[in-house]
N, C-alpha and C positions, 0 to 999 in steps of 0.2 A: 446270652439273654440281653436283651431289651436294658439299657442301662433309663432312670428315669430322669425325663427329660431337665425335670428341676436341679438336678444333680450336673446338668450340662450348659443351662440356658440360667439366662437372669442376669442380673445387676451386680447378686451377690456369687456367679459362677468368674471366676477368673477368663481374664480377656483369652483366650489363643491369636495370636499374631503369627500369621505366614506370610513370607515373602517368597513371590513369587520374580526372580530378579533376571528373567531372561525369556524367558517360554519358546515358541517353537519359531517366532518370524526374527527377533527384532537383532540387527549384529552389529556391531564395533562402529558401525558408516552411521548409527541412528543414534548410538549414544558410546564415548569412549567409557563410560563404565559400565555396559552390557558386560557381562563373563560368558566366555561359552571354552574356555579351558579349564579343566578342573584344577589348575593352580588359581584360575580366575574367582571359579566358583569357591573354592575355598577363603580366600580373600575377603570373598564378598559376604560367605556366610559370620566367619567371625566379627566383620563388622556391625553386620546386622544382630546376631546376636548379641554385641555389646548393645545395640540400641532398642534391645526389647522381642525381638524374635523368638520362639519357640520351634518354629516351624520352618523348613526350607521346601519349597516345592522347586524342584528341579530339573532340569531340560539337560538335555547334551545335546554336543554339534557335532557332525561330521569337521573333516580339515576345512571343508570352503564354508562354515559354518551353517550348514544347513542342517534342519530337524533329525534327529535319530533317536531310533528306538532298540539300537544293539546294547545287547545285555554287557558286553566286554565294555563299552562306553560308560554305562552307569555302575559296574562297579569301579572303575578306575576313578570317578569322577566321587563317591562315596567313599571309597579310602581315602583322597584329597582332602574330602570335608573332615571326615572322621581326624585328620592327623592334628587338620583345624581349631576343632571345638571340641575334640574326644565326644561327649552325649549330649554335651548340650541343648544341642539340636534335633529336632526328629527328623530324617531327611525321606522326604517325600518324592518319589519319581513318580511320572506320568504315563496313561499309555493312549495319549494323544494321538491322532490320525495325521492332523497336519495334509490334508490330502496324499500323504504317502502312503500308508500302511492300511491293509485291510483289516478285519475287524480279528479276524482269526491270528495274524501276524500281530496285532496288538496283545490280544490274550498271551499268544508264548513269550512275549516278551518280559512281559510282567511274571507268570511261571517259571523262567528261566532266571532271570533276576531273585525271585524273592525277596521285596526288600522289605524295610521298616513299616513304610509306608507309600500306598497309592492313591492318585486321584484317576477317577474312572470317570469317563464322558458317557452316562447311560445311553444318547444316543448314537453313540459313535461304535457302541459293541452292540445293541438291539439292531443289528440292520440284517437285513435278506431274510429267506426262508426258515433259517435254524435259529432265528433272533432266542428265543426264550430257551431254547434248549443252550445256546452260549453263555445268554445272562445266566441261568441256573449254575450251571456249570464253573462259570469264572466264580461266583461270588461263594457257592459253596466252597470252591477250594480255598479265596481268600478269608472265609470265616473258619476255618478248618484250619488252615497256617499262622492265623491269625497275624493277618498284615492288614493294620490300622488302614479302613479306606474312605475315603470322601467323594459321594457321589456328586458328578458335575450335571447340573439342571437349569438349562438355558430358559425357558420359560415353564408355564403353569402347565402345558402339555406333559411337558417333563414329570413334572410333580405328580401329577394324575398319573404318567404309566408308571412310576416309581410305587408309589403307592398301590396300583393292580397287584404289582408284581408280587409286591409283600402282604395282600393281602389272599393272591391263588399263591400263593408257598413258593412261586419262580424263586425265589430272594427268599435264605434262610433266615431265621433271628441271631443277630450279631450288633456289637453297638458300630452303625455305621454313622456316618458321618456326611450331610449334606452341604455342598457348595452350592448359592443362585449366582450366576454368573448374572451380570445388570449392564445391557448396554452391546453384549455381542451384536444383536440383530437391528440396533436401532439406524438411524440416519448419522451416517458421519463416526458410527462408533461413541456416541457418546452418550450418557448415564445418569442420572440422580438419584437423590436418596426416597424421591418417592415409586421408584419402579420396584422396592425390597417389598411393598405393598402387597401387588398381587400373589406375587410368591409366600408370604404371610399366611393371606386368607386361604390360599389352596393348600399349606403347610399342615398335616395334621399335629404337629407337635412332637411325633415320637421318637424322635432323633434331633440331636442341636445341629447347628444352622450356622455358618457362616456364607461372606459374600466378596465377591470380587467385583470388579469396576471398573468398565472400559473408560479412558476418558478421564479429563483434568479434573471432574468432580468425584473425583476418586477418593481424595479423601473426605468430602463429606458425606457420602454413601458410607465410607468405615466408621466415622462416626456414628452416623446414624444407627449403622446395626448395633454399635457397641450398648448405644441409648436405649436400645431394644431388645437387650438379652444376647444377641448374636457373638459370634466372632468376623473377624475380618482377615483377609489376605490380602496385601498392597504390592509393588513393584514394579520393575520395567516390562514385565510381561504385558500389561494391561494400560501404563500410565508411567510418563514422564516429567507429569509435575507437581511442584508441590503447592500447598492451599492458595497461595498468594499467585501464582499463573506463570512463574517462574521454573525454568529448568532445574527439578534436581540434577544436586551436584553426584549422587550416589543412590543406591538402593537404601539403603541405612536413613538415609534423610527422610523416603517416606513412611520407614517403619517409625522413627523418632518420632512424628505427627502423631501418630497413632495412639504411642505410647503415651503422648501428652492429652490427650484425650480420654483417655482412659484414667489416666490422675484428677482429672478434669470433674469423669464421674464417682469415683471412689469405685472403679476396677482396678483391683489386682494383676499382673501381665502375668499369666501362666509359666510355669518354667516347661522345657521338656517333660521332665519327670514327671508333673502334675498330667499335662497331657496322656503321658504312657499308662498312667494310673486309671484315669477318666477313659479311655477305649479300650486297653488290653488288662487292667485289672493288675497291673504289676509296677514295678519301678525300677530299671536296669541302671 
């Protein structure tokens, strides 16, 4: 069922903080605390979660650290975390194209895997001929296994076939979880806290709402949502620096921003647990 929205969104909903501390491009040559080993990643999530994290969204590299989406990769890289932070954290894996992987190679990956938690590029699996019969397909099985997932919606198109979807049955009723990515498509990659706007007014409310942020205004787009009910996701995936235009020193620095903005409003930072409770109804 449809969890209700008040119960996920607002002032008075606890912050969710995901870091997102590596993603599918950026390696060791862009920043020396990028992780793409899962000794790395482990590393990186305990520190984050000492700085306010709930969330790990998490990539694996092949050895020359390029993108992957082998399921042998993400569990290895998941026991890591897990020896890490035992639950603390809810570990999130991706089933990202990165122009490697077709849509259908994406699904089994995530199938195979089963993990806690997924983020899905709606347009990345809606593509070719059998688009709506895949969406149906993936999302029934992920509301069915019940694996916490967070739809990725690059602009208001997005929103709109999100919304078709779940309104002709494509997309069963499950509490999902919506990401605005802000800033993918713009000039230069980079983002403000007024492009959460559009995505707003096309938002019909029925599902809470975090956002990610290409670009050094990264953190005041997490502000901003936080100002507006949402949640936020920060890290090297998307952004390298911190408020003042300076290289963070670590992923954890720009979760720390966040956190302090969130005290800032009289947001609470979500734990795991909170998290687990609010989309799968439970607390592991």
């Amino acid at each position: 069922m449809n969890m209700p929205a008040s119960t996920a969104s607002g002032l008075d909903a606890p912050l969710i903080v995901t870091v997102a501390p590596n993603g599918a491009y950026k390696k060791i040559a862009d920043h020396a605390a990028v992780p793409v080993t899962p000794g790395q990643l482990a590393e990186t999530a305990k520190r984050c979660l000492d700085a306010g994290a709930s969330m790990l969204h998490m990539h694996v590299r092949k050895a020359d650290q390029s993108h992957s989406l082998e399921p042998d990769a993400y569990l290895a890289a998941t026991r890591a975390v897990r020896q890490a932070v035992g639950n603390e954290l809810v570990v999130q894996i991706t089933t990202e194209a990165a122009g490697v992987y077709a849509p259908d190679e994406q699904v089994a990956a995530v199938m195979a895997v089963k993990p806690e938690a997924v983020s899905v590029g709606l347009r990345e699996i809606a593509l070719g001929p059998q688009a709506d019969a895949r969406v149906a397909s993936l999302f029934s099985w992920l509301a069915r296994e019940r694996v916490m997932t967070q739809v990725i919606l690059y602009d208001t198109g997005d929103v709109e076939r999100w919304q078709a979807y779940r309104r002709q049955g494509v997309v069963p009723d499950a509490p999902w979880f919506l990401l605005f990515v802000l800033g993918r498509y713009s000039a230069g990659q980079t983002s403000s806290p007024s492009d959460l706007l559009p995505f707003l007014a096309a938002h019909d409310h029925a599902y809470p709402w975090a956002m990610c942020a290409f670009g050094r205004h990264e953190h005041a787009c997490a502000g901003a949502a936080a100002a507006l009910g949402g949640h936020a996701r920060v890290g090297f995936e998307n952004n390298l620096y911190l408020r003042d235009g300076s290289i963070a020193p670590d992923n954890a620095a720009l979760v720390r921003q966040v956190a302090e903005v969130a005290g800032a409003l009289g947001r609470r930072l979500a734990t795991a647990d909170q998290v687990r409770a609010l989309f799968l109804g439970d607390e592991r």
